[in-house]
C-alpha positions in Angstrom: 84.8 68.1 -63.2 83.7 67.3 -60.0 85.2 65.2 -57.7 83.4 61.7 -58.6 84.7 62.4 -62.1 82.0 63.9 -63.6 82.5 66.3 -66.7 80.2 68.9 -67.9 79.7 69.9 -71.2 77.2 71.4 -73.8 75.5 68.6 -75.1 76.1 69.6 -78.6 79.6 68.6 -78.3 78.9 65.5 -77.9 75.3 64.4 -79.2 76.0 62.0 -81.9 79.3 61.1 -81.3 80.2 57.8 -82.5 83.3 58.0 -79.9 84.4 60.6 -77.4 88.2 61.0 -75.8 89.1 63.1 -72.7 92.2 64.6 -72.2 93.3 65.2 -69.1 95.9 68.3 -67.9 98.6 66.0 -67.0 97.7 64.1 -70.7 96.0 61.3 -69.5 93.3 60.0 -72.0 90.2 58.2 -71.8 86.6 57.0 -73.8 84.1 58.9 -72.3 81.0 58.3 -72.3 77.6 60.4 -71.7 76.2 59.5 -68.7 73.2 62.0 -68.6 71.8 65.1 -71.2 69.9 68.0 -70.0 68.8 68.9 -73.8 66.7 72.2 -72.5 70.2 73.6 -71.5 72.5 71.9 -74.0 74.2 70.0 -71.2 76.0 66.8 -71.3 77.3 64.8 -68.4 80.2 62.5 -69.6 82.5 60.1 -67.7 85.9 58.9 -67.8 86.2 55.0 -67.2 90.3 55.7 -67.0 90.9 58.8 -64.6 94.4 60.2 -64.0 96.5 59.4 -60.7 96.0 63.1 -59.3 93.1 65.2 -60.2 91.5 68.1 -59.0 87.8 69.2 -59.3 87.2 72.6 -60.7 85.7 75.1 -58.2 82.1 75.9 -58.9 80.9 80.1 -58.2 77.6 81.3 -57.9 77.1 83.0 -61.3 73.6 84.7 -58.8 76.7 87.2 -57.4 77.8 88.1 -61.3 77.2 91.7 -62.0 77.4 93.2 -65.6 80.9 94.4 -66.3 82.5 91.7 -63.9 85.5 90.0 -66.0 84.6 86.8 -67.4 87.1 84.3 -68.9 86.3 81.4 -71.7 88.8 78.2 -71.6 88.7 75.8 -74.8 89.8 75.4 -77.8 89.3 77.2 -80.1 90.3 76.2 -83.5 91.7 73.8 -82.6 94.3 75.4 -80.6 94.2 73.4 -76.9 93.9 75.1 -73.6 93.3 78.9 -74.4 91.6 81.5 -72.5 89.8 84.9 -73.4 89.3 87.8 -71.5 86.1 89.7 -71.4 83.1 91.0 -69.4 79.3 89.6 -68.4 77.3 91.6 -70.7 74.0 90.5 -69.7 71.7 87.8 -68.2 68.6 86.3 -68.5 69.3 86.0 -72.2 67.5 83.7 -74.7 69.6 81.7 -77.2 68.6 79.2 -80.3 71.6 77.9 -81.5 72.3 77.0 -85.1 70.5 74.0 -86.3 68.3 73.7 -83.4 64.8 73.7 -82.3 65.8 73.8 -78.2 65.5 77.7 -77.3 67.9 78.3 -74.2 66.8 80.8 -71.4 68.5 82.1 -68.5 71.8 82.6 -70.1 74.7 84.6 -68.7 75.8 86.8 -72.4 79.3 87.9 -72.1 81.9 89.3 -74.7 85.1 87.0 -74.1 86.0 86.2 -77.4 85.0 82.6 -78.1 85.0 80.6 -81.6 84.1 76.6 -82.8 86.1 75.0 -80.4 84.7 76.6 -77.0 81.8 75.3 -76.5 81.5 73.0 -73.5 84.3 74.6 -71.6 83.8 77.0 -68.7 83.0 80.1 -68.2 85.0 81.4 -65.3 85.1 84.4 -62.9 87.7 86.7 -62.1 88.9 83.8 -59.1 89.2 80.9 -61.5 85.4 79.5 -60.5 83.3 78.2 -62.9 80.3 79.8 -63.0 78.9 78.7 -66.6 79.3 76.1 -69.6 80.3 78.1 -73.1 76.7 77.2 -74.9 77.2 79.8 -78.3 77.6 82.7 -80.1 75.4 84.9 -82.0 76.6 85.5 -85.2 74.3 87.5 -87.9 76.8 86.9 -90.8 77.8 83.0 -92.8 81.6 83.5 -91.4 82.2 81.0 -88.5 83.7 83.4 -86.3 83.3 85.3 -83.0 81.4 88.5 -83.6 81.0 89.7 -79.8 77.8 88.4 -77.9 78.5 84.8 -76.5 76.4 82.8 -74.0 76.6 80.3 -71.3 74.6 78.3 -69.3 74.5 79.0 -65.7 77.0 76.2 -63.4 74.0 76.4 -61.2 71.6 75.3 -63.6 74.2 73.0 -65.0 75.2 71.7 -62.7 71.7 71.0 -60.5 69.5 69.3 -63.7 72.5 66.5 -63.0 72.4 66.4 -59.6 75.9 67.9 -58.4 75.7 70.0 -56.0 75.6 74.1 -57.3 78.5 75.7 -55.6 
């Protein structure tokens, strides 16, 4: 979130929603609603029409200074289970992605091996100081189990973040 409120998120969160709610860290809940959709990078801007009294934006990195083998941690929730993070390391970059179901081939990925299941996507990818330096996009997965098999990708903040006009870090 930046600081005018806005949320990023992989677009196929959200696409088709007939409603969407935010929760807030201190629990405060709102609608949201999509504001803009960068669909060449599965990114979704939403909105909060009811923000909390206190909020603080999340710190964007430059995911340009990531090296493989830096730590890399995934925030969401997975299965369900709210707020959890995974540990792991940027495996690669310049990756190319077509998720499940779609026709949209992503490029320029960051692939990393933090564990990260249905529930993740749309939350960040962080570095080893708490910045966000990508949006959880996928997971390769060669088998029909719905489960994290160890390659995961994420769109840059950078190009996040600039197709919606916030500034990049």
């Amino acid at each position: 979130m930046d600081g005018a409120g806005d949320i990023l998120t992989s677009l196929h969160v959200v696409d088709n929603a007939r409603a969407i709610s935010i929760t807030f860290a201190d629990g405060t809940q709102s609608d949201g609603i999509v504001v803009s959709a960068q669909p060449e990078m599965d990114i979704a801007v939403l909105q909060a029409p009811t923000m909390p009294p206190l909020f603080v934006p999340a710190t964007l990195g430059n995911p340009g200074a990531l090296r493989v083998g830096d730590e890399a941690y995934a925030v969401g929730h997975p299965f369900g289970l709210y707020g959890s993070m995974s540990a792991g390391v940027i495996s690669g970059f310049e990756r190319t992605f077509r998720p499940e179901f779609s026709n949209v081939e992503l490029k320029g990925l960051i692939q990393f091996d933090a564990a990260v299941n249905p529930g993740n996507s749309g939350g960040p990818l962080l570095n080893r100081y708490g910045h966000v330096v990508g949006i959880v996009t996928g997971i390769v997965n060669p088998s029909d189990l719905n489960f994290f098999i160890g390659i995961a990708f994420a769109v840059p903040i950078n190009a996040a973040a600039g197709g919606v006009d916030m500034p990049p870090y």
